[in-house]
N, C-alpha and C positions, 0 to 999 in steps of 0.2 A: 479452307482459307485460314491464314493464321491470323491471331489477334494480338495487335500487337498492343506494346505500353501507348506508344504515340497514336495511333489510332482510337483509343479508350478516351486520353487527354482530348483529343480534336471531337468526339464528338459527344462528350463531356460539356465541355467549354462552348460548344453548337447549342446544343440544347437549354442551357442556363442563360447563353445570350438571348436566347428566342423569346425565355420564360419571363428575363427581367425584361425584355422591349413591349412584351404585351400587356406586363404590370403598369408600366411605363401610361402603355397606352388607355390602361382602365384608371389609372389613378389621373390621368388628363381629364379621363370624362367623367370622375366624378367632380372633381374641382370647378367644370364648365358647366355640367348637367347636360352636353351634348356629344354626341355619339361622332359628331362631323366637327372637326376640328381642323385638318389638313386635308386638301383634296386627295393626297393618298389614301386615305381612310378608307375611302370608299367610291371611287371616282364617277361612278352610275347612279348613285345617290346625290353623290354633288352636284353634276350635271342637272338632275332632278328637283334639287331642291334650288340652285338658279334660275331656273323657267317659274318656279314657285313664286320667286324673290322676284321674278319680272309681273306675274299674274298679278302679286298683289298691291304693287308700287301703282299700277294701272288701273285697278280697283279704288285704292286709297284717293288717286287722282277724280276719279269719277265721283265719287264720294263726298270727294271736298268742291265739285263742281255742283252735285246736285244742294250740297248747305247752303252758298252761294246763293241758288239759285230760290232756293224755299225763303230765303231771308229776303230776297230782293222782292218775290211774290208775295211775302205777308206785309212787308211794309208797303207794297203797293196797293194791295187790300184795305190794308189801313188810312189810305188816303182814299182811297174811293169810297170808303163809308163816310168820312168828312166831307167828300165831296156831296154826296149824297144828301147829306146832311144842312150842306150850303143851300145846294138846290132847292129844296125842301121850303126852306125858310124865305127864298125867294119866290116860292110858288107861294106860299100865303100872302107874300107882300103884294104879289101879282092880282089876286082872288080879290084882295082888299082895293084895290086900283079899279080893277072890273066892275065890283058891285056895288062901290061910296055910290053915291050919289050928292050932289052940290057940296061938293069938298071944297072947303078955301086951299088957297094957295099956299096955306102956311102948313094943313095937314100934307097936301102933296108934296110940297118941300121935304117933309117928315118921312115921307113913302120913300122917295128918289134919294135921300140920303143914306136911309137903312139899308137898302137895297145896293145903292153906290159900295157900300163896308162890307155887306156879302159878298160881292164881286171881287173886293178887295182879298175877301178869306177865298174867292176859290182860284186870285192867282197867285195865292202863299200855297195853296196845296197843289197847283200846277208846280211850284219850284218846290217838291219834295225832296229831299235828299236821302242816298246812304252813302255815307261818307263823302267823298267829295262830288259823286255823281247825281245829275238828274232821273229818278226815278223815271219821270215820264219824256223824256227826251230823246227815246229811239234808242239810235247808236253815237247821238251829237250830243251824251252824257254831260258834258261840260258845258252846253247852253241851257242857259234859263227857260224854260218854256214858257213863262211868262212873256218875254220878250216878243214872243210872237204869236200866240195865241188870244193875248189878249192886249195887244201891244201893236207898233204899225212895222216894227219888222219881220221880213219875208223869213220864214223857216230855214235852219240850217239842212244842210248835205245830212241826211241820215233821222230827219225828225221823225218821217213817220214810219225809219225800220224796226225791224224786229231785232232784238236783241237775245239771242238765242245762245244757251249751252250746250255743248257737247256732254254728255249725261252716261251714256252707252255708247258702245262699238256703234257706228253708223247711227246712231240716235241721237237729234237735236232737236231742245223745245224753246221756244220764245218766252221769256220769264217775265215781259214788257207789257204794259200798255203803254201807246202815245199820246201824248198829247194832243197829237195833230188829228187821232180818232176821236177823241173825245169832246171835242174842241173845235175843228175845223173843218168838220165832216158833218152833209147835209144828212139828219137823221130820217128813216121810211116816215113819211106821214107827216112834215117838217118841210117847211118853204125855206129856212135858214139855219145857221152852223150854229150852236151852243155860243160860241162869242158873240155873234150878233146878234144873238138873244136879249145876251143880261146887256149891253150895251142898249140896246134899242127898253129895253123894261125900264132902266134908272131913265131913259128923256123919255118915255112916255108919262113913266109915272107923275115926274114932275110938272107934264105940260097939261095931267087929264086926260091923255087922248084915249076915251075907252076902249074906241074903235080897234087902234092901233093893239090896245093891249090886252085884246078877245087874241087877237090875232099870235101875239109874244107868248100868250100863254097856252095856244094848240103847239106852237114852238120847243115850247119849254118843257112840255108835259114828254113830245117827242125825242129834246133831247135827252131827258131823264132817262125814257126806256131805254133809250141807246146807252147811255151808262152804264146801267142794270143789266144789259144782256154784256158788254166789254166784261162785267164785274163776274159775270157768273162763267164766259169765257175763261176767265181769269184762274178761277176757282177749280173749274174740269182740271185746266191744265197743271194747277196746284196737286188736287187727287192723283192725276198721273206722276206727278214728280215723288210724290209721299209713299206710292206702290213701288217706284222704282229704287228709290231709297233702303224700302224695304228688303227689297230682292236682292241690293249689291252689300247691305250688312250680312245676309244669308249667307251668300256668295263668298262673302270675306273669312266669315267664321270658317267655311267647311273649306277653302284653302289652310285658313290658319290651321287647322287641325290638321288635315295632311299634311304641312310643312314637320307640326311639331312630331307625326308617326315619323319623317326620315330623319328627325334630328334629333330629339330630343331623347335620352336614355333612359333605358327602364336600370333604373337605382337599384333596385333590391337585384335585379339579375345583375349590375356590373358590381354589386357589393358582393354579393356571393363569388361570382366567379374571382374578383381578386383574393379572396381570403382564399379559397380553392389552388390559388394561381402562386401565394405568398408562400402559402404547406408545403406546397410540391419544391417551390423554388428552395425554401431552406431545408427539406431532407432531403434534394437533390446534393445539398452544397453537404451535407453532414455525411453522408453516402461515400459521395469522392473525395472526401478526405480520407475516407480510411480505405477508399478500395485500389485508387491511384497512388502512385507513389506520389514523395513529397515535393511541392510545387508549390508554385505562387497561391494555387488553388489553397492550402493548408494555412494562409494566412487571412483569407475571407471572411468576412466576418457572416 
């Protein structure tokens, strides 16, 4: 087979294009730091590393569902210890009611007032807030739960749902306590709801009826426990949201790392190989000038 001028020039000219478009393509991925820059790059990779870019969009989602949700269970936390803490103070006032004996009516006045401004703190901590929602108001976030819990209107549509996140694939947790549980709900061992507890405790108090308020404070004691066990409810499900937290930052890392093995370049190998790449390309070009006749090639720098 002969060889000719023009065949040397064609594949010459083939080979130097090839040399500069893969410099081309290493001096991209250094300037980026990544290996995937155009789906022609590598289009099995790309493919790969999109499903990657959906995995973790999905995860991020979840992620910021379960902060959400840890935020709305501490602050809820946080008012049930206040609440707690109401109770508490009205159970002494209660004790103190039970066991006077020949109280004038000006120390009772004293009792039923005190007790009136507890009642008062626990329906500021029924209207807790985060952000513009009710804490304790189901899924009816935008009514007061005061309003009806310790108030003469009937509950909204949704007071005593669960308010629940999507957290995982097929996994949802209730992040909520209701008002309407804590509050309107007759507790095990309990003749009456926690509202008409502290209701009926401030007119006994005030009227002396001991009787009556033997009776408010096996009430009282019951509604308590019911609290306490809503609060520690609360709490399990808190631990499960904290475990799961956990497992979807794990989750996140070891996608993020397989994204960055399909994308991200190894430096020292694309710095070598262009210097590799640069040698060849300019004692290619030094080569054919002097083995080719003269050409446009001859004016190359």
């Amino acid at each position: 087979m002969r060889i000719t001028q023009s065949m040397m020039t064609q594949d010459f000219l083939y080979n130097i294009t090839n040399d500069n478009s893969r410099m081309a393509n290493l001096e991209n991925q250094l300037s980026t730091g990544k290996t995937l820059n155009e789906p022609s790059d590598n289009p099995l990779a790309v493919s790969q590393d999109m499903s990657i870019n959906a995995t973790l969009s999905e995860t991020t989602g979840y992620q910021n569902a379960i902060s959400q949700g840890l935020t709305w269970m501490n602050n809820t936390s946080s008012a049930l210890s206040n609440l707690n803490s109401a109770l508490q103070q009205i159970q002494e006032l209660t004790l103190n009611g039970v066991n006077g004996t020949n109280q004038d009516p000006a120390a009772l006045n004293a009792l039923s007032a005190t007790a009136q401004q507890m009642v008062g703190d626990v329906s500021q901590i029924m209207d807790s807030q985060q952000g513009t929602r009710y804490l304790f108001g189901g899924t009816a976030t935008q009514t007061a739960p005061s309003s009806y819990v310790l108030g003469s209107t009937p509950p909204p549509t949704g007071a005593s749902s669960n308010l629940s996140l999507l957290v995982a694939a097929g996994i949802e947790i209730p992040v909520n306590v209701t008002a309407t549980s804590l509050m309107l709900t007759i507790p095990t061992g309990g003749t009456a709801d926690l509202s008409q507890t502290l209701t009926s405790i401030v007119a006994d108090l005030k009227s002396g009826n001991q009787g009556n308020l033997s009776t408010d404070l096996q009430n009282l004691n019951a509604g308590m426990s019911q609290v306490t066990g809503l609060e520690a409810d609360l709490g399990s499900r808190e631990v499960r949201m904290n475990a799961l937290n956990s497992q979807m930052s794990q989750y996140s890392n070891l996608v993020t790392n397989e994204k960055g093995v399909i994308e991200d370049a190894n430096m020292a190998q694309v710095i070598t190989q262009f210097n590799t790449d640069q040698t060849v390309y300019q004692a290619a070009l030094k080569l054919g000038s002097q083995v080719l006749l003269p050409t446009l090639v001859s004016y190359l720098p």
